[in-house]
KENUTOR-184950 format. One record per residue (C-alpha): x, y, z. Coordinates in steps of 0.1 Angstrom, whole numbers, padded with zeros to 4 digits. Layout:
BEGIN
- u|v|w
- X|Y|Z .
...
This chain:
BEGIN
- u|v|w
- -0147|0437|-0471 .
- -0151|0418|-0501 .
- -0144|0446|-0532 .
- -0150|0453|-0571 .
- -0129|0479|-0584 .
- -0142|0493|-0610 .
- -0115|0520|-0632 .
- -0098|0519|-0671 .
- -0070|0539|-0676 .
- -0034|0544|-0660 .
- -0044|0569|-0634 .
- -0063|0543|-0620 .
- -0035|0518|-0616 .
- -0024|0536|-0585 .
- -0059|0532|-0565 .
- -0060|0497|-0573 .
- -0021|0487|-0566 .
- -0032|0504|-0531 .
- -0060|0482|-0526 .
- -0041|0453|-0532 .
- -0008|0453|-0514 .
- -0028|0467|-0481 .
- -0045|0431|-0480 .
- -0071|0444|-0457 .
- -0097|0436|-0480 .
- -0102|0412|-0510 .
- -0108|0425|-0542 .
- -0128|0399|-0562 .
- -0134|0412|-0594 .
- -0122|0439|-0615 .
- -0147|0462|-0639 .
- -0133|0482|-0663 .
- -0143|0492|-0704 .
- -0141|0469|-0731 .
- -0111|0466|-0755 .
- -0100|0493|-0776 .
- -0079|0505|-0805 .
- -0047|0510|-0797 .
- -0015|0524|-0811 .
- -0001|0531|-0844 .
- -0017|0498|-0854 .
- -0049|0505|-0839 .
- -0053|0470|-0827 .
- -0075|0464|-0796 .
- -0060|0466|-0763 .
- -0069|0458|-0727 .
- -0072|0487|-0708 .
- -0048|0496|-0684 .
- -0069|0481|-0652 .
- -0073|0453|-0670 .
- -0040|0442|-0676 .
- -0032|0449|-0637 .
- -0056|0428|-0625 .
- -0046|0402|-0647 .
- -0015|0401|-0637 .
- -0029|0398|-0604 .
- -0050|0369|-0615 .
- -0084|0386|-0606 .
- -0117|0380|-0627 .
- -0119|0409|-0653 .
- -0155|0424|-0662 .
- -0155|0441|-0691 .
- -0193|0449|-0700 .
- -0205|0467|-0734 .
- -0225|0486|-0706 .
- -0229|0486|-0670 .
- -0270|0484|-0677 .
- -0258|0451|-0695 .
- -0287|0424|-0670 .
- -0255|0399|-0675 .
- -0233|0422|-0654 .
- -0253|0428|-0633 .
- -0261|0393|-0625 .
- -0227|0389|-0624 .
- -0218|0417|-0597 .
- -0251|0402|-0576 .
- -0230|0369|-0573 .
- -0195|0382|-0567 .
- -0219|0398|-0538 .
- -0193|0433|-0533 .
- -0197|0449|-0498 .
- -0182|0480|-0515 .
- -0174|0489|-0550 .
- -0140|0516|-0553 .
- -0144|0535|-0587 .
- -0111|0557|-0605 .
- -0117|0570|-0638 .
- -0145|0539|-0649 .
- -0156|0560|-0678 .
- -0189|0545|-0677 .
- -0229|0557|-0665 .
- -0237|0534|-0633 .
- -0277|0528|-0631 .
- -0295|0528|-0604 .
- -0297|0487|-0606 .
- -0259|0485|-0605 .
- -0255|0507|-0574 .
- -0282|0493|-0553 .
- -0260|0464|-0554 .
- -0230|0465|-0528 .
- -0242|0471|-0491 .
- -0215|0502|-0492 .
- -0222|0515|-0527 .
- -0199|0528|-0549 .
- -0170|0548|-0535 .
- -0156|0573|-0565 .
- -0122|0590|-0564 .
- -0121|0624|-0583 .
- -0097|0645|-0588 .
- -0110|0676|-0573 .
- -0119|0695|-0542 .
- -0156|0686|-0545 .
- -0176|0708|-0549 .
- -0158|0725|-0574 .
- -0146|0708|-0608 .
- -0174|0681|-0612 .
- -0174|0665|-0645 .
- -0149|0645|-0668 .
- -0121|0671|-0668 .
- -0113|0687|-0633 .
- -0078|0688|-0635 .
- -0078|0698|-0672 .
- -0104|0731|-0659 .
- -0078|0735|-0627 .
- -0046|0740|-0646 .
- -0067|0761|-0674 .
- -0085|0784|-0646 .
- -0053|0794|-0627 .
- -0060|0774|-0594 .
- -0034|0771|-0572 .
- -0050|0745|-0550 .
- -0067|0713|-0558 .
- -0065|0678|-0546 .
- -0091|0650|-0550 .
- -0117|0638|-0533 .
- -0137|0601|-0522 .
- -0173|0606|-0522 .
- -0202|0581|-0526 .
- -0216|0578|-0559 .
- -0252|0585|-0564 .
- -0281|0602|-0595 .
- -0264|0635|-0601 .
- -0231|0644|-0616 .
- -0202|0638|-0589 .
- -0227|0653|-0565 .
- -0225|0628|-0533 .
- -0214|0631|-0502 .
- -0178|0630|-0498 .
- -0158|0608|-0471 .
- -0127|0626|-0476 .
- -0099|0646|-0494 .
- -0060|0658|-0499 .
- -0050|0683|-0514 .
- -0022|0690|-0540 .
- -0004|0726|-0549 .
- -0008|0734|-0585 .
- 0031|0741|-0596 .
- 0037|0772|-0620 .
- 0049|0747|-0652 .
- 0025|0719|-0643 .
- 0006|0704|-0670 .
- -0024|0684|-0663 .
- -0003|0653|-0671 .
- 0019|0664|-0644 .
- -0005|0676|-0618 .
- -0029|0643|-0626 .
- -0001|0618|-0621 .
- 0004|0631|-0586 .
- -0029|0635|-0577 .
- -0034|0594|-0590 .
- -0007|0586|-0562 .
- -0022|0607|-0536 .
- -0053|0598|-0543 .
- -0046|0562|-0543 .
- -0041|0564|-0506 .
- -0072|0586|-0497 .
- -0094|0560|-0515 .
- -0074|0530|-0495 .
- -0079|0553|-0460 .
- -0116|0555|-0468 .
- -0124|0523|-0476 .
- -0110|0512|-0444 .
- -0130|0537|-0429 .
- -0161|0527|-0448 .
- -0153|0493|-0430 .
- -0147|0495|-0396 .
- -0176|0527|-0390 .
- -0153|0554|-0385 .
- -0165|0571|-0419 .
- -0194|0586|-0428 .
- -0201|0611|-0459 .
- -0207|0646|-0455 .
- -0230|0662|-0482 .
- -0215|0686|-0503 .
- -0220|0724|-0502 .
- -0242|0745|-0527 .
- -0223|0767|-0525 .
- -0192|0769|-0552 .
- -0199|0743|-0573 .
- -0181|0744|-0607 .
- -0184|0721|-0637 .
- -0153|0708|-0657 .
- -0171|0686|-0691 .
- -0145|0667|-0717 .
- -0124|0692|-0736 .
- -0134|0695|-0767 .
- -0102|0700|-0800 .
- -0116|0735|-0798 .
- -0114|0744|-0766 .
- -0079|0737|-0768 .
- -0078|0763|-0794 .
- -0050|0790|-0785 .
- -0063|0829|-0786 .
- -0035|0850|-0794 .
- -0058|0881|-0785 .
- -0058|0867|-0748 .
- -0034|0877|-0722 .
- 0001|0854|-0722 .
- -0009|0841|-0691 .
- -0043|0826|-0703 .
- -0023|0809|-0735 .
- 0001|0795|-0711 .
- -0027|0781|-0688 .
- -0042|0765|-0723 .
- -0013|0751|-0732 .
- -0003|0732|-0698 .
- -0040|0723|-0690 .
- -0047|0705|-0726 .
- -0011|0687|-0723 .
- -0013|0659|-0730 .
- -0047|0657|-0742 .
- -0065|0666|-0768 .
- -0034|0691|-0770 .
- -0032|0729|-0777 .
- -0030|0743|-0810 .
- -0028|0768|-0834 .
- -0024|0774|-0874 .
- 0004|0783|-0893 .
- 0003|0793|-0928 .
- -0028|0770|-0931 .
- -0016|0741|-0916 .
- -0023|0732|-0879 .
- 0006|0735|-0850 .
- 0004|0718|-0818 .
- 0021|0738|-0790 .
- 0038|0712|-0761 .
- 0053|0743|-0740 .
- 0056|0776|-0741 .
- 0066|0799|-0715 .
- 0056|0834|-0708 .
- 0080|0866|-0712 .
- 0069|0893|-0698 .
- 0098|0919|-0706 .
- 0090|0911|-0746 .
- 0066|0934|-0760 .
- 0058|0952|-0795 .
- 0045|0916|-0811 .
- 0009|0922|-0822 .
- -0015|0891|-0812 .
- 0001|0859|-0831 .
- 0031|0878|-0847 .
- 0059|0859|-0849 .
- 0098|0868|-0839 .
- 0122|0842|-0854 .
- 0163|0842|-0837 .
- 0183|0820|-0840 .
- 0177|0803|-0805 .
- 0142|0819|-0800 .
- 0107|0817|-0812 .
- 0086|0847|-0796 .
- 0048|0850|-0804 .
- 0028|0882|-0797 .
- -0003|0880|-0772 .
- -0031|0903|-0760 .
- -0007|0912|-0733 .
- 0032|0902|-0737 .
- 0047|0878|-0757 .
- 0054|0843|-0751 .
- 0082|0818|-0762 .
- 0074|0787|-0777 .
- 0095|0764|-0768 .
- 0083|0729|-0777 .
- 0060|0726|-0812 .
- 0045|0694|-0833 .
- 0038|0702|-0866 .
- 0012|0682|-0883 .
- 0021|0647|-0892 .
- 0054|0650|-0873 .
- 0073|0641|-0837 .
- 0074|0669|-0812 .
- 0106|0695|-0815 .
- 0124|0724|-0801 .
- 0105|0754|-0816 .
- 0138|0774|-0830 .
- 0145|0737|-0851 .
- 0109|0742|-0864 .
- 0113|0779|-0875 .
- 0148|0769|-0887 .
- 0133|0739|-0910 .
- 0101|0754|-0919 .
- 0122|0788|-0926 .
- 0094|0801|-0909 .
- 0103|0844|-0906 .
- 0099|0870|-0883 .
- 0068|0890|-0892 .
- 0046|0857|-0898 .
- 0017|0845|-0879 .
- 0001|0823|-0858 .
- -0040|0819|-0859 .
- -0046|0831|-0894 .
């Protein structure tokens, strides 16, 4: 089949490395967001698709907006049978998916029906799942709602981040999307609709959902923390300045700290919770690189008795 992958940033490098080295099909085009600030410079930057597909020395559509009528004129000529999407990042009208014979195949990383929206591993990690995966579905109107061709899934690891849990889930998925675009192409495949029944919704994290509640049990600020890692990262404040908390890790035999007190050793940094205290264990203070937690109590001379939230 004859393909236009459409995707921007590195998670969906994998999908589209698939793609290519399985030579079944012919990707012809590439269709990813335009350039964008990048770095301490802030320069613009191809995005991460783009770059691959240059390298691969395929054409590169970068439209302002899919409802652009040049891009679309565009995709009618390059004439797509089917159209894999990872992580695009943009709204597809109706015009654009009437246009491939196959429509527009979407890998997202969730067990559909549950975590539609722009952050489902983000809501997974944050929620306590211990189960996810992703899922290849044809993209139609509603939010992630189309039948789905098929899934894996992926166990959500005790320390995972979503960093962590979304770069394993962009490999695995990689070959679910390859698997059902073959699928797609020889008739073997054909989408299931979706249940009613347990659908959840996972929208963009927002700087204060990432937010850390001291008055919530240690096991919901751990889940915060690892679930906004990397992005937009949890945080806190400190003497009126805000922290950004890269790790902590829960300590369950540690009790006595009131919600966001501190306790300061000289390897340690304990902080109370609505249950029992957790350790911090990697910090960013404002403005600087991320460090151990007891160097930034040590350097701030940060003291026992202090605390976080205020």
């Amino acid at each position: 089949m004859r393909l236009v992958f459409a995707g921007t940033p590195e998670v969906a490098v994998p999908s589209l490395d698939a793609l290519l080295s399985a030579g079944r099909h012919r990707v012809v085009a590439v269709v990813t967001r335009p350039d964008a600030p990048a770095g301490r410079g802030r320069r613009l930057a191809a995005s991460p698709v783009a770059e691959r597909a240059a390298e691969a020395g395929i054409e590169v559509l970068k439209p302002e907006t899919p409802r652009d009528p040049a891009f679309q004129d565009r995709l009618r000529e390059l004439a797509p049978d089917c159209c894999p999407v990872v992580a695009f990042g943009g709204l597809l009208p109706r015009a654009a998916l009437d246009i491939p014979p196959h429509g527009w195949v979407n890998l997202h990383f969730s067990l559909l029906p549950a975590w539609r929206g722009a952050a489902p591993v983000q809501h997974a990690v944050m929620a306590g799942d211990e189960i996810t995966g992703a899922s290849t579905f044809r993209i139609e109107k509603g939010l992630d709602s189309g039948p789905v061709y098929g899934t894996v899934t992926e166990r959500i690891r005790p320390t995972d981040t979503s960093g962590d849990l979304l770069t394993r889930l962009a490999f695995a998925g990689a070959g679910l999307l390859a698997a059902t675009v073959d699928g797609i192409a020889d008739g073997s495949l054909e989408p299931v609709p979706q249940p009613a029944e347990g659908v959840t919704m996972a929208p963009k994290l927002t700087v204060e959902d990432a937010r850390v509640d001291w008055k919530a049990p240690a096991l919901r600020v751990d889940r915060v923390v690892r679930g906004c890692s990397p992005a937009p990262g949890a945080w806190t404040v400190v003497r009126g300045e805000r922290l950004k908390l890269r790790q902590v890790a829960p300590v369950p035999g540690r009790t006595g700290l009131a919600p966001g007190e501190l306790a300061v050793g000289k390897h340690q940094v304990y902080a109370g919770t609505g249950s029992h205290a957790v350790e911090l264990l990697w910090v960013q203070p404002q403005g600087r690189k991320p460090m151990a937690a007891a160097d930034w109590a040590r350097g701030a001379r940060i003291s026992s008795g202090e605390r976080l939230g205020d």
